[in-house]
One Martini backbone bead per residue (centre of mass of N, CA, C, O) as a GRO file, in nm:
protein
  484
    1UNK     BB    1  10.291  13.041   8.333
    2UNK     BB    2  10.370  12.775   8.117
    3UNK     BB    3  10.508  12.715   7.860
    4UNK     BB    4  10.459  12.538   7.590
    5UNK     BB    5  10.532  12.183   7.545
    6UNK     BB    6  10.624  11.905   7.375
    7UNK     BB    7  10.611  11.612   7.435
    8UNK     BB    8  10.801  11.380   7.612
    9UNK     BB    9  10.932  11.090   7.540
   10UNK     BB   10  10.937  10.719   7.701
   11UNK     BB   11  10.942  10.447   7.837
   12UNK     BB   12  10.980  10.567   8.111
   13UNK     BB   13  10.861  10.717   8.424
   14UNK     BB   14  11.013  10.797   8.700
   15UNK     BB   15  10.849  10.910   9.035
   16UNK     BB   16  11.146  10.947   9.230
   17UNK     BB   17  11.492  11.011   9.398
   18UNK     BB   18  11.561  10.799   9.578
   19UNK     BB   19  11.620  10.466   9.623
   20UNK     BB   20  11.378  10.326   9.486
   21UNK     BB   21  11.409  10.505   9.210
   22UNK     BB   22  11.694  10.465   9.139
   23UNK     BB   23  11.693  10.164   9.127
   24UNK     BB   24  11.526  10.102   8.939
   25UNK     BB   25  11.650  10.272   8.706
   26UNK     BB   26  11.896  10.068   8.709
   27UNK     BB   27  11.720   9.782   8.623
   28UNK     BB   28  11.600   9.867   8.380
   29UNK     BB   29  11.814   9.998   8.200
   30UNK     BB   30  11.986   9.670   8.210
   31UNK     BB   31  11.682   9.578   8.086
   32UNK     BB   32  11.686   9.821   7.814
   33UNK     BB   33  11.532  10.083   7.933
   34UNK     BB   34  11.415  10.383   7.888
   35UNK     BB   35  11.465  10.597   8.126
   36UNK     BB   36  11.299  10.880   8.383
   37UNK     BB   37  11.413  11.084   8.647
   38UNK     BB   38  11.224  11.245   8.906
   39UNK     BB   39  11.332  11.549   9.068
   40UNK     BB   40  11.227  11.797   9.255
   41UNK     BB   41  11.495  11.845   9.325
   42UNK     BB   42  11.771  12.083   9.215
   43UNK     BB   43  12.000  11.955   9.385
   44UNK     BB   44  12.278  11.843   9.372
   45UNK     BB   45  12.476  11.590   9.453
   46UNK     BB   46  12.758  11.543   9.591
   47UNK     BB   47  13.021  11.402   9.612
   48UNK     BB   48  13.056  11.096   9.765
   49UNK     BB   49  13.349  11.167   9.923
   50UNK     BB   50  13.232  11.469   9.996
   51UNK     BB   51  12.971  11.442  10.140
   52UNK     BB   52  12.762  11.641  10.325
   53UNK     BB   53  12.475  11.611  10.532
   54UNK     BB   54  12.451  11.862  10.581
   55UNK     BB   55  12.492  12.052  10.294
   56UNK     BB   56  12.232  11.898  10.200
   57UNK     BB   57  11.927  11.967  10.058
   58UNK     BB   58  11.589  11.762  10.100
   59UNK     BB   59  11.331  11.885  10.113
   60UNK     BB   60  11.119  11.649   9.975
   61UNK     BB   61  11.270  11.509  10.222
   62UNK     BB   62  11.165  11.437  10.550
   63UNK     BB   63  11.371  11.163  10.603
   64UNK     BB   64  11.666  11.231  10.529
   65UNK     BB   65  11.813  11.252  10.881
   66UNK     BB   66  11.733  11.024  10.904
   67UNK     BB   67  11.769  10.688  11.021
   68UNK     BB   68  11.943  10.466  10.798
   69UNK     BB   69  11.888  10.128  10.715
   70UNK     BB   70  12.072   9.810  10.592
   71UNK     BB   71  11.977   9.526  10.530
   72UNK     BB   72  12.138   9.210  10.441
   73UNK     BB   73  11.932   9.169  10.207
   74UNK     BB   74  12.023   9.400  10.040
   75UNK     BB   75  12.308   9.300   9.994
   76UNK     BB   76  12.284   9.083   9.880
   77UNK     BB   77  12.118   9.204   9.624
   78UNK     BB   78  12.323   9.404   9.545
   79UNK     BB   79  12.556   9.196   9.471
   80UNK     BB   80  12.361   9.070   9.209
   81UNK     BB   81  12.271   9.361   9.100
   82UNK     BB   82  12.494   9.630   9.187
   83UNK     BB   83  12.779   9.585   9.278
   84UNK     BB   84  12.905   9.876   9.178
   85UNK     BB   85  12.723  10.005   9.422
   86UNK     BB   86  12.853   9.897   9.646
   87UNK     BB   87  13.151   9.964   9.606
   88UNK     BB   88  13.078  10.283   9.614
   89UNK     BB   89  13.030  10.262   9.901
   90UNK     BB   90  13.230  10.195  10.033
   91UNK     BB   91  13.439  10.377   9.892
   92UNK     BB   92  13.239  10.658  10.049
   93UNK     BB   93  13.252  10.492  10.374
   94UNK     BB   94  13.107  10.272  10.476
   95UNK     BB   95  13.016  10.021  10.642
   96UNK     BB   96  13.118   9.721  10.806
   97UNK     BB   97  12.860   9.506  10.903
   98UNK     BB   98  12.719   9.209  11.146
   99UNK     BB   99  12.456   9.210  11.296
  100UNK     BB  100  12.478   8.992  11.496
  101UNK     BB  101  12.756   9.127  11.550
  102UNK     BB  102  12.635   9.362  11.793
  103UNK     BB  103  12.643   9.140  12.004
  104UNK     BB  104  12.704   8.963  12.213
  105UNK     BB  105  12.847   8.679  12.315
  106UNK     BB  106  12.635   8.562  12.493
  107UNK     BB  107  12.444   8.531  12.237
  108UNK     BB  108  12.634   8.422  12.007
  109UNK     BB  109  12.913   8.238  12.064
  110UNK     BB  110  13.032   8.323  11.855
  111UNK     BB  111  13.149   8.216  11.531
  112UNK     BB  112  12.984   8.126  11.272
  113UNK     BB  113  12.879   7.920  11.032
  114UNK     BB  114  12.715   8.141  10.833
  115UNK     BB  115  12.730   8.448  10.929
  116UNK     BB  116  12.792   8.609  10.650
  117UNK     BB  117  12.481   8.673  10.584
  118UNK     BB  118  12.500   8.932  10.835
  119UNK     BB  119  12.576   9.092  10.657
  120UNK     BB  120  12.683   9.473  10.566
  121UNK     BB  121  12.620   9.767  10.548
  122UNK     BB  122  12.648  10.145  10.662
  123UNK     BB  123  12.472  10.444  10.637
  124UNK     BB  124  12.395  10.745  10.521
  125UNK     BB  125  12.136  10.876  10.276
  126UNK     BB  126  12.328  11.060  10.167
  127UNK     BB  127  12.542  10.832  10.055
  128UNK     BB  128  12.332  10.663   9.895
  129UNK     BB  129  12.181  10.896   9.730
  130UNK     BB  130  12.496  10.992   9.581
  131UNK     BB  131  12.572  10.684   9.462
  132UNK     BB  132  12.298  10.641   9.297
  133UNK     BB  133  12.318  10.867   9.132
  134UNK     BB  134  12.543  10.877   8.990
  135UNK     BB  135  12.477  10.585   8.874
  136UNK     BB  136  12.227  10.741   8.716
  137UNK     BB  137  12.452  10.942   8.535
  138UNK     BB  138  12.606  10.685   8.429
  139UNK     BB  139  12.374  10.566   8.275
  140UNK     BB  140  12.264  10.383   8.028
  141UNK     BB  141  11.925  10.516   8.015
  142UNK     BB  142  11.945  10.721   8.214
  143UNK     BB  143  11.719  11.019   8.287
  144UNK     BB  144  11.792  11.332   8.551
  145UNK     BB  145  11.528  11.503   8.646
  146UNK     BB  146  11.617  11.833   8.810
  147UNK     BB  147  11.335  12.064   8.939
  148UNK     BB  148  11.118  11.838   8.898
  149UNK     BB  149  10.784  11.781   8.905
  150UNK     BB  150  10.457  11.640   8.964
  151UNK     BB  151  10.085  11.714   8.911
  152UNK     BB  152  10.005  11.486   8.715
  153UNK     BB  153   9.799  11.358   8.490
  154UNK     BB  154   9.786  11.157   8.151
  155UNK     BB  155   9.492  11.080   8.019
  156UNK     BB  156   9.247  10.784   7.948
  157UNK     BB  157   8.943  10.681   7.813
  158UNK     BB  158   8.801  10.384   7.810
  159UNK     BB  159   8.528  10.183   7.698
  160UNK     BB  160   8.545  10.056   7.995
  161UNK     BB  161   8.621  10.306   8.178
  162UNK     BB  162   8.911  10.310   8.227
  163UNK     BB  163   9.261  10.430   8.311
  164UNK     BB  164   9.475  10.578   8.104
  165UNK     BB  165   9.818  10.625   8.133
  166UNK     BB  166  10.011  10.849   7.925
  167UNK     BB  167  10.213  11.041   8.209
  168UNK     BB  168  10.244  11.369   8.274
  169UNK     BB  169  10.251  11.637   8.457
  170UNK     BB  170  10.477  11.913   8.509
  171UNK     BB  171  10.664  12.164   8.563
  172UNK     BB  172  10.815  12.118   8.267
  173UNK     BB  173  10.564  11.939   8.159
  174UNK     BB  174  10.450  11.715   7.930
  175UNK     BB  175  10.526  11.351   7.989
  176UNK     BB  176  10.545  11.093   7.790
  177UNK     BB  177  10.457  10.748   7.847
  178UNK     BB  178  10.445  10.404   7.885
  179UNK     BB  179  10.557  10.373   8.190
  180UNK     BB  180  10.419  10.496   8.533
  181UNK     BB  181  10.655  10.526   8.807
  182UNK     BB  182  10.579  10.522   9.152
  183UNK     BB  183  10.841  10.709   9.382
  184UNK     BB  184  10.688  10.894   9.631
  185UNK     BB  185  10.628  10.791   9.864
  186UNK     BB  186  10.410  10.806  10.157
  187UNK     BB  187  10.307  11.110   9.990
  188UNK     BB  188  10.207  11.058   9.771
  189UNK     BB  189   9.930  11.191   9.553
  190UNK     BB  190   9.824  10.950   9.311
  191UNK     BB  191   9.545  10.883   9.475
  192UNK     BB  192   9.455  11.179   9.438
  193UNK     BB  193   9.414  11.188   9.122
  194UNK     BB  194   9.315  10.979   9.081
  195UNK     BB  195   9.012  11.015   9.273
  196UNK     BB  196   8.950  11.246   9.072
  197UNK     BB  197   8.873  11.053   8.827
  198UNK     BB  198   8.809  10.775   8.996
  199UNK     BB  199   8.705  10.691   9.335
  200UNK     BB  200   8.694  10.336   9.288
  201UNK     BB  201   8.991  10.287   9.262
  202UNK     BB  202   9.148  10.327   9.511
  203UNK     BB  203   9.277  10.070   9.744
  204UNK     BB  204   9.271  10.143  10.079
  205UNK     BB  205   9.493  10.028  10.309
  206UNK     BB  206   9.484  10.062  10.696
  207UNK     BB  207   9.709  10.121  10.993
  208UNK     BB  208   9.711  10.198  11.325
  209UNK     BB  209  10.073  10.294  11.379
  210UNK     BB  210  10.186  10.561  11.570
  211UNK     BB  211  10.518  10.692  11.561
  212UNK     BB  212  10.818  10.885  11.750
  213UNK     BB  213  11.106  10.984  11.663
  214UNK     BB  214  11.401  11.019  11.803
  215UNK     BB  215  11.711  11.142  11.738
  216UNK     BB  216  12.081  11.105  11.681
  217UNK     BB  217  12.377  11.189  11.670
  218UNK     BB  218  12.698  11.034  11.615
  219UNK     BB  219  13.068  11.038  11.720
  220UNK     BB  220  13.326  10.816  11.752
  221UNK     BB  221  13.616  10.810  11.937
  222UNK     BB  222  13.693  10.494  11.761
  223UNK     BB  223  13.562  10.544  11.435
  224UNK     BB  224  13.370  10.350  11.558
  225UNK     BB  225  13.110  10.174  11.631
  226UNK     BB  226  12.969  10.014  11.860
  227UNK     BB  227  12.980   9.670  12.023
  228UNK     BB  228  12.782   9.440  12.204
  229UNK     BB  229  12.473   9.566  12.342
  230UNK     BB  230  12.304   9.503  12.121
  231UNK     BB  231  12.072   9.533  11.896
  232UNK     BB  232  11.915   9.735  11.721
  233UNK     BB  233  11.628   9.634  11.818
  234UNK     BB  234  11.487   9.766  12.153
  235UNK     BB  235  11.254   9.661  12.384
  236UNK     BB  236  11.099   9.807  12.614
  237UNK     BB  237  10.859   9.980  12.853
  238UNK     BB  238  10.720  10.202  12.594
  239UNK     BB  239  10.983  10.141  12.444
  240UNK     BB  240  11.228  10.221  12.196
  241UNK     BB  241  11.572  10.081  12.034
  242UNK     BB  242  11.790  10.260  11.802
  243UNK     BB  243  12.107  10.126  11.694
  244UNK     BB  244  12.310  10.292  11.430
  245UNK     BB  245  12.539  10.200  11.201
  246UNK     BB  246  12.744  10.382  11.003
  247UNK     BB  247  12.963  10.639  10.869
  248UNK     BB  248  13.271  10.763  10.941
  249UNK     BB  249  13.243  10.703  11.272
  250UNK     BB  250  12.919  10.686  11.261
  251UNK     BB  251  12.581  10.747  11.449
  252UNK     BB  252  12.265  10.620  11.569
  253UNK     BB  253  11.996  10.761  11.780
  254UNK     BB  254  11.699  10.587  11.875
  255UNK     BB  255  11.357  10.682  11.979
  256UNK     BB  256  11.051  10.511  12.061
  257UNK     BB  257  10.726  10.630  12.038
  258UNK     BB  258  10.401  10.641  12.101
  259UNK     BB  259  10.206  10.903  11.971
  260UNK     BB  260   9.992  10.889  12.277
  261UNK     BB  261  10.245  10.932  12.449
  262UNK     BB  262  10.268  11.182  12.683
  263UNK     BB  263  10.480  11.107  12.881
  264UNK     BB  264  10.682  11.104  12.613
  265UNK     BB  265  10.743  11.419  12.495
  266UNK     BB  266  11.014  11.530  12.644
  267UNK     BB  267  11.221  11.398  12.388
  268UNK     BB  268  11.277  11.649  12.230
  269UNK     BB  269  11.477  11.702  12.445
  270UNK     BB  270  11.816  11.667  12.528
  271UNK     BB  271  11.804  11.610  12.817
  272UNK     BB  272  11.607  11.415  12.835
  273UNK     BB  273  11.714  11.225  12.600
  274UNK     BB  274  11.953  11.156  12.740
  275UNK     BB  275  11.836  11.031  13.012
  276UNK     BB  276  11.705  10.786  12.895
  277UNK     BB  277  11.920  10.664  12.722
  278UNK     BB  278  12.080  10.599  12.995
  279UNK     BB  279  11.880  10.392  13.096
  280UNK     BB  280  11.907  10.242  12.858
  281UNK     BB  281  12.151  10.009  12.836
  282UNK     BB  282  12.207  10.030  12.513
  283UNK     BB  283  12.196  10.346  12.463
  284UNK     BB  284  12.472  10.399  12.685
  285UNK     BB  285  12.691  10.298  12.528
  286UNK     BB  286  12.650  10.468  12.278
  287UNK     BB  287  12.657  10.740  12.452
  288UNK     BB  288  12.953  10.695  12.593
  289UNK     BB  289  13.124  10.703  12.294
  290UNK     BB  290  12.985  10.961  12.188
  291UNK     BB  291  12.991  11.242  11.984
  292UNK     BB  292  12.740  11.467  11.952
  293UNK     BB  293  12.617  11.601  11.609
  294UNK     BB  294  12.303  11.701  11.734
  295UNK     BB  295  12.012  11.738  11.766
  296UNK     BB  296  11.660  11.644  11.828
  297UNK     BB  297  11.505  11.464  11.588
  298UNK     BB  298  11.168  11.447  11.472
  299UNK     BB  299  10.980  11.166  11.375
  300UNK     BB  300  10.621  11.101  11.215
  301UNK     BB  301  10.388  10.829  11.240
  302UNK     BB  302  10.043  10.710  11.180
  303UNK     BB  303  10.050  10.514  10.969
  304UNK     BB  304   9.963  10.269  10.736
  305UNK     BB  305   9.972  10.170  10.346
  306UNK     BB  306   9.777  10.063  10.087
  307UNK     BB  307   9.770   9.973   9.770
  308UNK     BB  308   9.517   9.913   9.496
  309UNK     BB  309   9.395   9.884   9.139
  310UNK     BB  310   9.295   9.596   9.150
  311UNK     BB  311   8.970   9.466   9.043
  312UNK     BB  312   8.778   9.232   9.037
  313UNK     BB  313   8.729   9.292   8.707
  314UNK     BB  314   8.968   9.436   8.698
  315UNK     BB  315   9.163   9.701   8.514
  316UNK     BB  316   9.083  10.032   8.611
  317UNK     BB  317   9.445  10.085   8.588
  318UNK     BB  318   9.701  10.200   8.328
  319UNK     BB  319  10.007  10.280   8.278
  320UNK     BB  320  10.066  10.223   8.631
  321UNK     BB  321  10.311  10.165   8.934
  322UNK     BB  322  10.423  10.127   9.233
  323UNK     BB  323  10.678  10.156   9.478
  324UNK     BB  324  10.721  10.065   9.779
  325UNK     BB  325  10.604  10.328   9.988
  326UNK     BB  326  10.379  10.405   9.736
  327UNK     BB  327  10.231  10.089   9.776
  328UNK     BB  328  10.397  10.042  10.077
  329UNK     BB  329  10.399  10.081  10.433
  330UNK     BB  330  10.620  10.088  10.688
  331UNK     BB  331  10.831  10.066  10.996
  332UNK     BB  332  11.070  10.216  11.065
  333UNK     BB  333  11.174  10.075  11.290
  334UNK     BB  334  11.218   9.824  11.086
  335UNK     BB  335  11.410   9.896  10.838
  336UNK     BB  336  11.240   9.777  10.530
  337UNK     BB  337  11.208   9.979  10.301
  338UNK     BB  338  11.470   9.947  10.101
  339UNK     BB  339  11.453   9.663  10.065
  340UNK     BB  340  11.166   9.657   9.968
  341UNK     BB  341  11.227   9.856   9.698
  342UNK     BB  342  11.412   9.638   9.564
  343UNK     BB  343  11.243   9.404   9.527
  344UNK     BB  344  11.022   9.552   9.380
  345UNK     BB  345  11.185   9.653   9.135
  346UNK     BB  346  11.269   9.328   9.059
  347UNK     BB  347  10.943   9.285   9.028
  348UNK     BB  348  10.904   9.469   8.773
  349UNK     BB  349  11.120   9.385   8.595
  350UNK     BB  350  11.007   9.081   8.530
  351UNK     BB  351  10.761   9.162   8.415
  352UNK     BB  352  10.927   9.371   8.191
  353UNK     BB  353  10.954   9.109   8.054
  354UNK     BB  354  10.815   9.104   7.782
  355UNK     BB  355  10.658   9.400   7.736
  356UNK     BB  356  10.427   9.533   7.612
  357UNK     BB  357  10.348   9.823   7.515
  358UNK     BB  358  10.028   9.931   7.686
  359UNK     BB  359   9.956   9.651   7.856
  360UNK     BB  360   9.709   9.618   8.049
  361UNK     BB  361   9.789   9.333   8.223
  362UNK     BB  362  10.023   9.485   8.397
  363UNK     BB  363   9.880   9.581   8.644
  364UNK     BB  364   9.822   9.252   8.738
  365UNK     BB  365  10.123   9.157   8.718
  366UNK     BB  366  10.219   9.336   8.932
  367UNK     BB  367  10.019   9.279   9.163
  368UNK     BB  368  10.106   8.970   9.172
  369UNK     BB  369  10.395   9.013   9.249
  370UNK     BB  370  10.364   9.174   9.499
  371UNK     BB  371  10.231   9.005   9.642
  372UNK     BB  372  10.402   8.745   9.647
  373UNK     BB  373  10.670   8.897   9.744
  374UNK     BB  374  10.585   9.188   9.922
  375UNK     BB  375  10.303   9.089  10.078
  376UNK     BB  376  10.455   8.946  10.362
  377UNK     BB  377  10.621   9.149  10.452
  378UNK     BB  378  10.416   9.402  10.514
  379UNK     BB  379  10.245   9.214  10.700
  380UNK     BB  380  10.448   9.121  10.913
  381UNK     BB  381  10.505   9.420  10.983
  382UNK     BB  382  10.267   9.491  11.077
  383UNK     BB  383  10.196   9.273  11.308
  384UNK     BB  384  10.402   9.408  11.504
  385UNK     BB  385  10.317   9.717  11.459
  386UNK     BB  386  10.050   9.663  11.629
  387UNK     BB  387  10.162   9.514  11.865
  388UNK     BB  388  10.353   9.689  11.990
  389UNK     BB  389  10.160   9.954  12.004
  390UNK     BB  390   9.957   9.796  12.210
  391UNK     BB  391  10.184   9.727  12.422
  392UNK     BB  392  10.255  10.034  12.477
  393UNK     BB  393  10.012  10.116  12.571
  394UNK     BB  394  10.007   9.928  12.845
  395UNK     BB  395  10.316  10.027  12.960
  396UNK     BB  396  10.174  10.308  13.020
  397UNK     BB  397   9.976  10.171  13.223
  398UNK     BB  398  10.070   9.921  13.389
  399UNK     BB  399  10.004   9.668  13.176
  400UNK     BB  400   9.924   9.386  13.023
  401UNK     BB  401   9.984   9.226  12.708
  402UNK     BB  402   9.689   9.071  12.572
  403UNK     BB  403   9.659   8.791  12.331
  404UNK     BB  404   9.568   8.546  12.113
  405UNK     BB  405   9.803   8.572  11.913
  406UNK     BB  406  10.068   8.332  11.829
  407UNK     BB  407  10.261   8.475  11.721
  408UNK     BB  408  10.307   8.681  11.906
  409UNK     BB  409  10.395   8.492  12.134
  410UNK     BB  410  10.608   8.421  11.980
  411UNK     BB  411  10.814   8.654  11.912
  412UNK     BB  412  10.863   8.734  12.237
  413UNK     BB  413  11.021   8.443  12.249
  414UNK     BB  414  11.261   8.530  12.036
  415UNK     BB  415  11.346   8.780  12.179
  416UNK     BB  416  11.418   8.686  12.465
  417UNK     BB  417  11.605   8.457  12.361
  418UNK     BB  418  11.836   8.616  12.192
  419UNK     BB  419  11.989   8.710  12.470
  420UNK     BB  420  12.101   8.361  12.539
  421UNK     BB  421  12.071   8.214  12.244
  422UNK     BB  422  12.219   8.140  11.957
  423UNK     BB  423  11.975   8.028  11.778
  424UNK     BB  424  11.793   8.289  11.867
  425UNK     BB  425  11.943   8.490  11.733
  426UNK     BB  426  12.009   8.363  11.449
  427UNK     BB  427  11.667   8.462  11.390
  428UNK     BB  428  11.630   8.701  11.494
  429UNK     BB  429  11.797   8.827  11.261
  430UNK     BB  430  11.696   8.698  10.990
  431UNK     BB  431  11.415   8.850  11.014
  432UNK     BB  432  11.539   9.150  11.059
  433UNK     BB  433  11.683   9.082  10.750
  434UNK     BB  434  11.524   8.991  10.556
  435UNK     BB  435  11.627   8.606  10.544
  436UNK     BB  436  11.354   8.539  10.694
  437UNK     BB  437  11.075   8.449  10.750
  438UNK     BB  438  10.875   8.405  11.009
  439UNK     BB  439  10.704   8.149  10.975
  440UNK     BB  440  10.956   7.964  10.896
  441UNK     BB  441  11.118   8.037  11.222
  442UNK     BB  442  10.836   7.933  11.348
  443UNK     BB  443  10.806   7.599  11.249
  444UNK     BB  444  11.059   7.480  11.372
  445UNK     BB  445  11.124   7.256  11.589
  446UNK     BB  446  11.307   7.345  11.724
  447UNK     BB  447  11.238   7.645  11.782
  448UNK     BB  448  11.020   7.564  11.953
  449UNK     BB  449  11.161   7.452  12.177
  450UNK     BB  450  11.308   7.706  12.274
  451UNK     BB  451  11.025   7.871  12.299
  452UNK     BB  452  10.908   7.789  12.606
  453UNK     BB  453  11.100   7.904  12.808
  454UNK     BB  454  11.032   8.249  12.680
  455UNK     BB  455  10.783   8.284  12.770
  456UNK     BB  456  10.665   8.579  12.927
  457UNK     BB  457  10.930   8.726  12.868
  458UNK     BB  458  11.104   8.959  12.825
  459UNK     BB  459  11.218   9.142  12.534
  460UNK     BB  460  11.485   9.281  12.625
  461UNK     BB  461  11.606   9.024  12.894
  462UNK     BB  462  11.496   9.234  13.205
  463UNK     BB  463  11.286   9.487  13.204
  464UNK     BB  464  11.477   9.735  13.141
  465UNK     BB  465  11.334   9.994  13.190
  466UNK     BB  466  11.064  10.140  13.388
  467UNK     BB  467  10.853  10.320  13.345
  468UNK     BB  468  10.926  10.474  13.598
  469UNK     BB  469  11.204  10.550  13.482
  470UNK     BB  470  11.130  10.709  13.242
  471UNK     BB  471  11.013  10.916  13.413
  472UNK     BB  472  11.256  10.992  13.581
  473UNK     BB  473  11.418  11.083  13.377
  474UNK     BB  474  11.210  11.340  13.311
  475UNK     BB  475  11.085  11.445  13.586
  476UNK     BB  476  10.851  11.208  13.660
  477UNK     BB  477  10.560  11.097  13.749
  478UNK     BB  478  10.272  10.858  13.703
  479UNK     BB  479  10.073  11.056  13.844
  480UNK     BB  480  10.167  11.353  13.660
  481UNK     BB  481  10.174  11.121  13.403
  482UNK     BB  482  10.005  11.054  13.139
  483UNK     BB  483   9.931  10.839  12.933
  484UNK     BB  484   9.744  10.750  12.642
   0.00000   0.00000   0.00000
């Protein structure tokens, strides 16, 4: 048992020192809040400079070593709000690249005006999360707390049933704030322990849409990612496909299959998964140009989850705000995790602009924010991923994926267009970096006139690999293994 300690107060207290519990740390700080941010991991980031992925281990975080991307929007966000940590990725190695140009000039028919939009950087996340500790570690206002777990909640209950939070169980003891912020991530706990202490709080949505990724690093041959070859996401039939520049002359390649579809589980062996990259026009420039330095990582996910705490009655819950995965998770696949994390940092920032310390209406402020603000990118990306998971499912079984859903037909006819229209290459650029919703890029009379000719045609822009080449890339026939 651990002695007794009197509690720490702070002003915040943030459970979480991902990208988005650092940046969060990071925005409030600079509005002038006393922040504490809680690492249960104990191994401190090597420095930026020198960091190796491979040597950094950080158990809390199961999708540490997965591929991850920084969309447009992000990079544009960071250069107004922490330019300077930006400046520092860069400089730790980060490469600059810009999303839309990653795709061949038949697409894009070559640079035009206003293309600087989909610059970004790219990295992988032991340099994300190296930089942006330090930048938590030298930053006047932030004290980071590493080898510290959140265990449970400090709380009161109100005259009126409600539940004020009012710190955190930690493994080194009670820590007492005025605000606790989770940025624990899709595995948070906290619905689990509100939900012990009054089941009627937690209100959760979910959306069955589970993928398995499968990724690969590499070292390119000519010290830069290819380009050319295609966009970041390109889906074949029954599977998807993520080429993602990263940093000092490394990329990543991941295969997305959905989680129930058996005929596609040999992809977790290197040769397997060797053979259907080379198959994959996309991934197979990629796999051409660079030596693997992994054997294949696998990473799954289940389904996606919103919570909410404020009930028609108003706030059940106070004291406490979840954000970004804690709050809503997304499809890794579309790679808008870290981007959604720091929009929502910065509307909790927004809200606690003369948040009066232990104000109750903070919990519907918070949630009227992220709703307004990022709960249209959330919807957006389920309805993607309900979508493209049940078209994987009928492409495993060589049926056509048929829907009502207008929007799925707008959507599937700007991807096909994307491969050889240059205004469509650059509304669906627009979309995957979340610097257009879908809504507004396809309400536009122009493209709408451009997406008629590419209904019902292929999304990858070919129709290949086809499922059958996909089983013999396996070694395996349609008819000795079934699909989803």
């Amino acid at each position: 048992m651990l002695p007794h300690r009197a509690p720490a107060t702070t002003d915040v207290l943030v459970a979480g020192a991902g990208p988005t519990g650092l940046t969060t740390a990071l925005l409030l700080a600079r509005a002038g809040h006393h922040v504490t941010v809680l690492d249960r991991d104990a191994a401190a980031p090597p420095d930026a400079a020198s960091c190796d992925p491979a040597r950094w281990s950080r158990p809390g975080v199961a999708q540490f070593t997965q591929p991850h991307y920084l969309l447009p929007r992000w990079t544009t966000e960071m250069r107004g709000e922490l330019p300077d940590l930006l400046d520092r990725l860069v400089a730790a190695g980060a490469t600059r690249v810009n999303q839309l140009h990653l795709q061949p000039e038949s697409a894009t028919c070559g640079w035009q005006p206003g293309d600087e939009r989909f610059d970004t950087v790219a990295t992988r996340r032991a340099w994300l999360e190296a930089v942006l500790a330090d930048g938590a570690d030298h930053e006047p206002g932030v004290v980071l707390r590493r080898g510290v777990r959140a265990t449970g909640l400090l709380h009161a209950t109100e005259a009126d049933g409600a539940i004020r939070v009012t710190g955190l169980r930690t493994t080194a003891g009670a820590m007492v704030a005025g605000l606790v912020v989770d940025a624990m991530g899709r595995r948070t706990p906290l619905p689990g322990w509100v939900g012990d202490l009054d089941p009627t709080v937690p209100r959760v949505t979910r959306q069955q849409a589970g993928f398995v990724y499968c990724s690969r690093q590499f070292r390119a041959r000519a010290d830069r990612p290819p380009r050319g070859a295609g966009p970041v996401l390109v889906h074949h039939p029954s599977l998807s496909v993520l080429t993602i520049p990263q940093d000092r002359g490394t990329y990543a390649v991941a295969i997305v299959r959905a989680s129930g579809d058996r005929g596609l589980r040999g992809l977790r062996e290197v040769d397997a998964w060797s053979s259907v990259a080379r198959t994959c026009p996309t991934s197979a420039a990629w796999v051409a140009e660079g030596t693997p330095t992994t054997a294949v990582m696998a990473y799954a996910t289940r389904d996606d989850r919103r919570l909410g705490w404020v009930g028609a009655d108003g706030p059940r819950l106070t004291g406490v705000v979840a954000v970004g995965d804690a709050w809503a998770t997304t499809s890794p696949m579309l790679g808008r995790g870290a981007t959604l994390g720091l929009l929502h940092a910065q509307a909790l920032r927004d809200v606690l602009d003369g948040w009066p310390d232990g104000s109750p209406t903070l919990a519907v402020r918070a949630e009227d924010e992220a709703d307004r603000r990022i709960a249209p990118w959330v919807e957006a990306s389920w309805s993607f991923t309900r979508h493209r998971a049940a078209q994987m499912a009928a492409e495993a079984t060589d049926t056509a994926y048929e829907t009502e859903d207008p929007a799925w037909v707008a959507t599937t006819a700007l991807l096909a267009g994307a491969w050889q229209d240059p205004v469509l290459a650059r509304c669906a650029s627009a979309v995957g970096g979340l610097l257009e919703s879908p809504a507004t890029v396809l309400s536009r009379p122009d493209v709408a006139a451009r997406l008629r000719s590419h209904v019902g045609r292929p999304i990858d822009g070919a129709g290949e690999p086809t499922r059958r080449d996909l089983l013999h890339a396996l070694g395996t026939t349609p008819a000795a293994v079934p699909g989803p």
